[in-house]
Every structure is written in structure tokens, then in C-alpha cells.
Rosetta silent file (secondary structure, phi, psi, omega in degrees, C-alpha in Angstrom):
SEQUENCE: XXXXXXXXXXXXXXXXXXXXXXXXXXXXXXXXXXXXXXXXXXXXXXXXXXXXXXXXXXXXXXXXXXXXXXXXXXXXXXXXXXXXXXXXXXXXXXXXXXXXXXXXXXXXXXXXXXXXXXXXXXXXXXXXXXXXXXXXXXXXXXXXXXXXXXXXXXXXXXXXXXXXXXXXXXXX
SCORE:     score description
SCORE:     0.000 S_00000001
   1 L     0.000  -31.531 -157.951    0.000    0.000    0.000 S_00000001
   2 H   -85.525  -49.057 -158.971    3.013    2.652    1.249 S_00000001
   3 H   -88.063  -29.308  176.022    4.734    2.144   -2.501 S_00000001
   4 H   -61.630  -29.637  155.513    1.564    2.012   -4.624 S_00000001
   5 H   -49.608  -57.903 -163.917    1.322    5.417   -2.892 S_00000001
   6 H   -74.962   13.831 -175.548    4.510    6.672   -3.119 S_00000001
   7 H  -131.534  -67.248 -175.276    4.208    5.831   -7.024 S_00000001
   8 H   -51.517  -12.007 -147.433    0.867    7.094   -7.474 S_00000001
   9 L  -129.805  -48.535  179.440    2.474   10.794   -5.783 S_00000001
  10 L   -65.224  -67.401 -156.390    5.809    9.901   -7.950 S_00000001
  11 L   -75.861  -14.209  176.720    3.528    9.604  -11.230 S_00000001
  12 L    77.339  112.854  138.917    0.614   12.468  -10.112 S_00000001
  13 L   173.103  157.508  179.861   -2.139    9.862  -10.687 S_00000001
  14 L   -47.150  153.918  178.206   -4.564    7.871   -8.450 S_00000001
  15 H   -76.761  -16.909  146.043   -3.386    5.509   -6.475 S_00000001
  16 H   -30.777  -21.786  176.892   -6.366    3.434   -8.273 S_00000001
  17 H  -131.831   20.680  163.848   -4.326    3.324  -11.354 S_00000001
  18 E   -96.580  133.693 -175.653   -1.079    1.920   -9.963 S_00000001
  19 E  -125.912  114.078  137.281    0.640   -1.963   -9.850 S_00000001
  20 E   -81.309  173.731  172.474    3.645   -2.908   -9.000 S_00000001
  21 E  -163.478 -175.333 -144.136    5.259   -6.457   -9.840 S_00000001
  22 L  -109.816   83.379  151.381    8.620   -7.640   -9.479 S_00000001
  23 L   111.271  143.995  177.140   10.187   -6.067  -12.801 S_00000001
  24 L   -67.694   -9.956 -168.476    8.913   -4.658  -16.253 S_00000001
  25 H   -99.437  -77.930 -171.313    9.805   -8.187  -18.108 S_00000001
  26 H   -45.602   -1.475  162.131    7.440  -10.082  -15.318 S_00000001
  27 H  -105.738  -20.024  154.151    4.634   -7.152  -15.942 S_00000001
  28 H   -28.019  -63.630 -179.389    5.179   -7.936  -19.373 S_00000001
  29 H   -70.011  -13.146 -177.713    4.322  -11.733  -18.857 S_00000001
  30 H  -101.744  -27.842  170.670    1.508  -10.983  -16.752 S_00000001
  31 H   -71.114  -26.385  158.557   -0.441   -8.875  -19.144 S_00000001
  32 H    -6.711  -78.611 -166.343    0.370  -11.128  -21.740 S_00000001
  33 H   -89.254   -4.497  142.879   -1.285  -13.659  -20.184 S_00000001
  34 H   -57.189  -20.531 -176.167   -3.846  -11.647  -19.179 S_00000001
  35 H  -135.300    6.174 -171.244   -5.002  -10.207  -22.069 S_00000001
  36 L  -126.031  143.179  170.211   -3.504  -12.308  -25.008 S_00000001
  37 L   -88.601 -158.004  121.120   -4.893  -15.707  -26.586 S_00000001
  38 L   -43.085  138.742  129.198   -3.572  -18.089  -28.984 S_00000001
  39 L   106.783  -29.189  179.800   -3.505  -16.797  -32.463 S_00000001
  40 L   -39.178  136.402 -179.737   -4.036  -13.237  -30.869 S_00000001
  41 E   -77.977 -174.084  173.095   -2.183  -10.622  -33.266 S_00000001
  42 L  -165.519  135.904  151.544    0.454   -8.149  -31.851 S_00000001
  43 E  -118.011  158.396 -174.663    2.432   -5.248  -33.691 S_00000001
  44 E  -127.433  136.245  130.618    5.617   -3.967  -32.101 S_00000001
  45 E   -64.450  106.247  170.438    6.868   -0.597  -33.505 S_00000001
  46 E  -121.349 -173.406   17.688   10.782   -1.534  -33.458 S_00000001
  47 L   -82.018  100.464 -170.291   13.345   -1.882  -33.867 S_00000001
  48 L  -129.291 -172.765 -177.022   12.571   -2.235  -29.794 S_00000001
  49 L   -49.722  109.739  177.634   13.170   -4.318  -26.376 S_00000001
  50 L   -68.601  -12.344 -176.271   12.643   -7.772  -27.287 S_00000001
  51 H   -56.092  -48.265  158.684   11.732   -9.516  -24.511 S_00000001
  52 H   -20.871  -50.008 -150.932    8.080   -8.375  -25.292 S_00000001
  53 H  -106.203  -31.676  174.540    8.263   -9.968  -28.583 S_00000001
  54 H   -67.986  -38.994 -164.321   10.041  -13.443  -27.256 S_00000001
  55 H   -85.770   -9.234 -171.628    7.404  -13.458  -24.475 S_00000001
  56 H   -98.013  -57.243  144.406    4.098  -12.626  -26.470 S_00000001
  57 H   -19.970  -87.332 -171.625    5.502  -15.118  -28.865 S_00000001
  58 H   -55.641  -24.724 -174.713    6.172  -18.355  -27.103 S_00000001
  59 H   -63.593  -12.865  164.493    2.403  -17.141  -25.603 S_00000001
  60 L    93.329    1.772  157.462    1.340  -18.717  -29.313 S_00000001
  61 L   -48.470  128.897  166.809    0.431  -14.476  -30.358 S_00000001
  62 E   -78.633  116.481  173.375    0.943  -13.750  -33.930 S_00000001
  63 L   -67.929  145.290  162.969    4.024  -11.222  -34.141 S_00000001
  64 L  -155.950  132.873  175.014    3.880   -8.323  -36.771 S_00000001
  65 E  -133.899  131.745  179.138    6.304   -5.585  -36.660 S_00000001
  66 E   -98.764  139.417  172.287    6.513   -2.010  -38.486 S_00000001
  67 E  -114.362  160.455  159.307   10.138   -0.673  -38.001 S_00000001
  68 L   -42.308  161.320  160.969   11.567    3.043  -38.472 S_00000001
  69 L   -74.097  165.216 -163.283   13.035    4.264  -41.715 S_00000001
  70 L   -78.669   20.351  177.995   16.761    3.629  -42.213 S_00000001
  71 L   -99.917  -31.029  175.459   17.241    7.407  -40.543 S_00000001
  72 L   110.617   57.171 -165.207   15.866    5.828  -37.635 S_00000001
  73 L  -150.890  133.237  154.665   12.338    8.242  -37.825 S_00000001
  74 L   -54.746   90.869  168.740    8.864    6.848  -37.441 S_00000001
  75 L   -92.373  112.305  173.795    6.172    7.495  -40.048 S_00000001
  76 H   -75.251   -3.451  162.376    2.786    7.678  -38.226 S_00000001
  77 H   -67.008  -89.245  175.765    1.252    7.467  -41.528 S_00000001
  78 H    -2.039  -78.739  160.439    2.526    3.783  -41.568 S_00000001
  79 H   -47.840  -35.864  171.369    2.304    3.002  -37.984 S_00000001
  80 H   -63.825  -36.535 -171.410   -1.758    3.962  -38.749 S_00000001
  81 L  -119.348   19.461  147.057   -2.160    1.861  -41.616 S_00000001
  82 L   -81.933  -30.609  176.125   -0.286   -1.197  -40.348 S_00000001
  83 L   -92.824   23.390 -155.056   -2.792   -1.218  -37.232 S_00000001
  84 L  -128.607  -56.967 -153.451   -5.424   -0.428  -39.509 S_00000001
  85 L   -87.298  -57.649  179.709   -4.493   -3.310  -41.890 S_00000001
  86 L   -72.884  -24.453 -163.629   -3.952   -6.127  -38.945 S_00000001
  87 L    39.341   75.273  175.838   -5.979   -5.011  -36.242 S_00000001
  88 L   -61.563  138.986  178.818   -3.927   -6.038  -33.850 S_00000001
  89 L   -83.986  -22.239 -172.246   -5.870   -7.106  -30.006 S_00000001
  90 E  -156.765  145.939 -178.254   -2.594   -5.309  -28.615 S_00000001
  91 E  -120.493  122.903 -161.339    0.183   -2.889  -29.859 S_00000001
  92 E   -94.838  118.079 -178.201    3.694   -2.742  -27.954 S_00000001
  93 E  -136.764  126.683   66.928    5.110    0.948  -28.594 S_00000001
  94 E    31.133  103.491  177.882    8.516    1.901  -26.776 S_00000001
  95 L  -166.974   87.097   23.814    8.764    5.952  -25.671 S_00000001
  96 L   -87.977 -176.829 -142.894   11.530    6.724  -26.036 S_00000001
  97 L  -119.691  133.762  147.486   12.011    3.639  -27.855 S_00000001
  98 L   -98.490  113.405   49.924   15.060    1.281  -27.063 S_00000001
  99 L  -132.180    2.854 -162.054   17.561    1.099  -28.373 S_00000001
 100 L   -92.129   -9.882 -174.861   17.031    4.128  -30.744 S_00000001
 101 L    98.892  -35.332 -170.857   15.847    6.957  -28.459 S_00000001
 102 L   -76.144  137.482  174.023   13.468    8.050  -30.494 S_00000001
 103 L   -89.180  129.023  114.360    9.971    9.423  -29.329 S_00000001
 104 L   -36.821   83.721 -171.223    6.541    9.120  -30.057 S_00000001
 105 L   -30.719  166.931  166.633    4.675   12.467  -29.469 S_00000001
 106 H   -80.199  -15.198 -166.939    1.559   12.250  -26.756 S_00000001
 107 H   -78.834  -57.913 -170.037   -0.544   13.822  -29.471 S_00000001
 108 H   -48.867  -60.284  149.368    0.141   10.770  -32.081 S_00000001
 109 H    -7.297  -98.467 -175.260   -0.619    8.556  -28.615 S_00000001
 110 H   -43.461  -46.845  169.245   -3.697    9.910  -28.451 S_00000001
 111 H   -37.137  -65.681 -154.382   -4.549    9.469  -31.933 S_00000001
 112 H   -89.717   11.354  175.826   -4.194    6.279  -32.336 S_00000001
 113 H  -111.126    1.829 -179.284   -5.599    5.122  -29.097 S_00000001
 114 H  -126.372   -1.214  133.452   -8.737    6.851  -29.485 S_00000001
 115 H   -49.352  -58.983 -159.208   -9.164    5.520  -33.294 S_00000001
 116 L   -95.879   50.295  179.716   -8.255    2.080  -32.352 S_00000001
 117 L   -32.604  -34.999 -171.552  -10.560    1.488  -28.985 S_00000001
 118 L   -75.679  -34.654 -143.940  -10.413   -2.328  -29.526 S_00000001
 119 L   -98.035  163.928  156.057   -6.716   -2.608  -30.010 S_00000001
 120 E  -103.167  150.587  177.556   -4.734   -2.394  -26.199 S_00000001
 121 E  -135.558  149.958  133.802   -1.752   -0.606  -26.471 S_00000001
 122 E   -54.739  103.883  170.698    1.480   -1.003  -24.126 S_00000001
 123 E  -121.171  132.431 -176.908    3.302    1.719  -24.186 S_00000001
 124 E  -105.984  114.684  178.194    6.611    1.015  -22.398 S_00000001
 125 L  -118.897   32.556  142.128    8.336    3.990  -20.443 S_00000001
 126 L    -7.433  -98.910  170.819   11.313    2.055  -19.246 S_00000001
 127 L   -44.882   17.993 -161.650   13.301    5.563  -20.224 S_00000001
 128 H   -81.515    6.993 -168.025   10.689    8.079  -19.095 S_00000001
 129 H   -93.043  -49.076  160.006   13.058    9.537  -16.674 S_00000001
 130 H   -46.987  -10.256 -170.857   15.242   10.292  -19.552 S_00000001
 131 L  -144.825  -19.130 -160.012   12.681   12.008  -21.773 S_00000001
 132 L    48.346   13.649  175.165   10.058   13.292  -19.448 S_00000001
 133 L  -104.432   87.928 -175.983    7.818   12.557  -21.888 S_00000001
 134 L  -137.191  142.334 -151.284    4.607   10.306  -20.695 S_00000001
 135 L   -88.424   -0.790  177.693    1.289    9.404  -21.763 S_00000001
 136 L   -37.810  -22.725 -149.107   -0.367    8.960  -17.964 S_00000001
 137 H   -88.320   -8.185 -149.288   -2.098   12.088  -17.939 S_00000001
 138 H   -95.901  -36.519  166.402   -4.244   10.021  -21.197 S_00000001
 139 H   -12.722  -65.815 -161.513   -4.869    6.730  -18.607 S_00000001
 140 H   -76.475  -34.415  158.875   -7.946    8.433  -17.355 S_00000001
 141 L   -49.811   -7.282 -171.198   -9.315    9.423  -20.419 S_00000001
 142 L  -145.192  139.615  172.936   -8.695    5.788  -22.121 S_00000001
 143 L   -82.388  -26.621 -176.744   -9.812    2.342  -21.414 S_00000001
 144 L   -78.821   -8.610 -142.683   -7.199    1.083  -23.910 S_00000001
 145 L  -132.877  152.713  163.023   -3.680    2.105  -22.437 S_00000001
 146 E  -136.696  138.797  140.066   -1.011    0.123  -20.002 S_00000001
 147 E  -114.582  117.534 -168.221    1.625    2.067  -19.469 S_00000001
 148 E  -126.974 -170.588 -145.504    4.309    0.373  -17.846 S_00000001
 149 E  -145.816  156.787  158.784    7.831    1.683  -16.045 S_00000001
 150 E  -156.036  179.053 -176.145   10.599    0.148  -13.904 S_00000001
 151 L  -111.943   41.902 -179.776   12.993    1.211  -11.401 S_00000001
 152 L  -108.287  -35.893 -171.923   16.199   -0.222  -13.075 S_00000001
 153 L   -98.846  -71.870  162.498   17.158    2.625  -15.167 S_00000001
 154 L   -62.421  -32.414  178.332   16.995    5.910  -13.695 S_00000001
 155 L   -81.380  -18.506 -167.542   17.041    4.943  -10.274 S_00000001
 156 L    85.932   -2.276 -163.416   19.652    2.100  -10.823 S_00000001
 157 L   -86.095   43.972 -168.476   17.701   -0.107   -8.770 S_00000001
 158 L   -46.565  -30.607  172.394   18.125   -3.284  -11.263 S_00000001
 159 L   -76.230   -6.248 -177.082   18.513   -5.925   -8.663 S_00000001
 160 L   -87.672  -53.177  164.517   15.375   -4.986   -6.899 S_00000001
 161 L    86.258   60.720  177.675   13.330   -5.887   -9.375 S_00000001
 162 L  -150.925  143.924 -167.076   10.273   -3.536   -9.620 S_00000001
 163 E  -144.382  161.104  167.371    8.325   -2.149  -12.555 S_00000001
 164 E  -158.442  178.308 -157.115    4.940   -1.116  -12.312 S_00000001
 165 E  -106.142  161.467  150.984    1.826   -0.234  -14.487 S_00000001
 166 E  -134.633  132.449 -176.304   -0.257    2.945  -14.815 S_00000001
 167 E  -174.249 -169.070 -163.042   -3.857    2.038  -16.361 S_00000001
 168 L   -98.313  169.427 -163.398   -7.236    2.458  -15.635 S_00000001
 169 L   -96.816  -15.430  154.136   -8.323    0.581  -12.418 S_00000001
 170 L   -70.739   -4.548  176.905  -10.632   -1.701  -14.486 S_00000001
 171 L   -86.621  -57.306  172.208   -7.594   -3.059  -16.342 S_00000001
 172 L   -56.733    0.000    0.000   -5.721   -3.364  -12.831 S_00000001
């Protein structure tokens, strides 16, 4: 209860829309299997973390991935009409993106999460410490969004082995 606080205070959002679990690759694996089937589709925007894509894999999900241009720049024209053309049940997006850095605005966020109601999207903010740039304030406004975070990278704490979620408290 004292760290879903202290996180909820850390991220300015209810404490209603906070999780921890012991590391972003085991909150990976749990939404997974929460929210993914057999056969279920997935797109990944990469060239990103892979663990995502080994673990939604072996979970029997069909992988499909749009990558950057060879400058290492996104076209959200793309990214729209690759989730358009699979209709993906869940989309894995990286911001800032490892290993390239590169961001996804919050507006382009919002776009596509309030076209694509149906799809869930994962947005991983691993680096958000690093960019200050995060889509939480969009949680309460969307039924559709995980965001999730860990405490390995800016804090250093790798060995502790805690990531947590921001989402709406019917997802949690």
C-alpha cells in the first residue's frame, strides 16, 4: 500500500491506477497472459526491447512488426495503416524507444488510441526519466492504455526488481 502510494504521488495519478510487480519483463508476462490468446495478433513498432516480442511469442500471439526508416524516424502514416491493416488485439510501442531513443509524441498517442478502442496498447516507459515525456495524464481518459515503467534505469535499482503499471483501475 506505502509504494503504490509513493508511485501514485511519484507519477501524479490515483493511487487506483497503480501496480507494481517484481520487474517490467514479469509485468510484461503478466499482461500477456492476461489479455492475449492463442492466435491473438500483436504489432511492435521496433526496432525495440525484445523480450516483449520473445514473451508474447512463445504465448502462441501472432508477431507483426513495423520498423523506423533507415534514418531511424517513425512514419505515423505507416504506424496507422499497419494497425489499420492487422488489427492487432494489442500494440507494444517503446517511448523513447530502445535502443534508438526516439519518441513518439503524446498527441500521435492519443490518436491512435482513441481511433483504435479495440486494439490495447502497451506503451513502455522504461526511459521516461530520460525524456520526461509520458502518456499517464491520457490513462484516465482511455480504457485502452497500459503504461508500464521500472525502477532499473533511472534509479539504478536493477537488482530490486520492480516495474509497475499505470492504467485504468478496471484493467488493474
Amino acid at each position: 500500500t506505502k509504494l503504490i502510494k509513493v508511485i501514485s504521488q511519484y507519477c501524479d495519478v490515483p493511487h487506483d491506477q497503480v501496480q507494481y510487480f517484481s520487474g517490467s519483463d514479469s509485468l510484461h508476462e503478466y499482461i500477456i497472459r492476461c489479455f492475449l490468446c492463442l492466435g491473438d495478433k500483436v504489432l511492435i513498432i521496433g526496432p525495440t526491447y525484445d523480450n516483449f516480442r520473445l514473451n508474447a511469442e512463445s504465448a502462441g500471439s501472432q508477431i507483426y512488426i513495423t520498423n523506423c526508416d533507415n534514418d531511424f524516424k517513425y512514419d505515423n502514416e505507416r504506424i496507422l495503416s499497419k494497425i489499420k491493416k492487422i488489427r492487432p488485439k494489442m500494440v507494444y510501442l517503446c517511448n523513447p524507444n530502445n535502443p534508438t531513443g526516439n519518441l513518439h509524441s503524446i498527441d500521435f498517442i492519443h490518436e491512435i488510441t482513441k481511433i483504435f478502442k479495440d486494439t490495447l496498447f502497451l506503451i513502455d516507459e522504461a526511459y521516461f526519466e530520460f525524456a520526461n515525456i509520458t502518456a499517464s495524464k491520457l490513462v484516465s481518459k482511455k480504457e485502452n492504455i497500459i503504461i508500464s515503467r521500472t525502477f532499473s534505469k533511472a534509479f539504478g535499482l536493477a537488482n530490486f526488481r520492480i516495474g509497475y503499471i499505470i492504467s485504468t483501475n478496471k484493467i488493474i
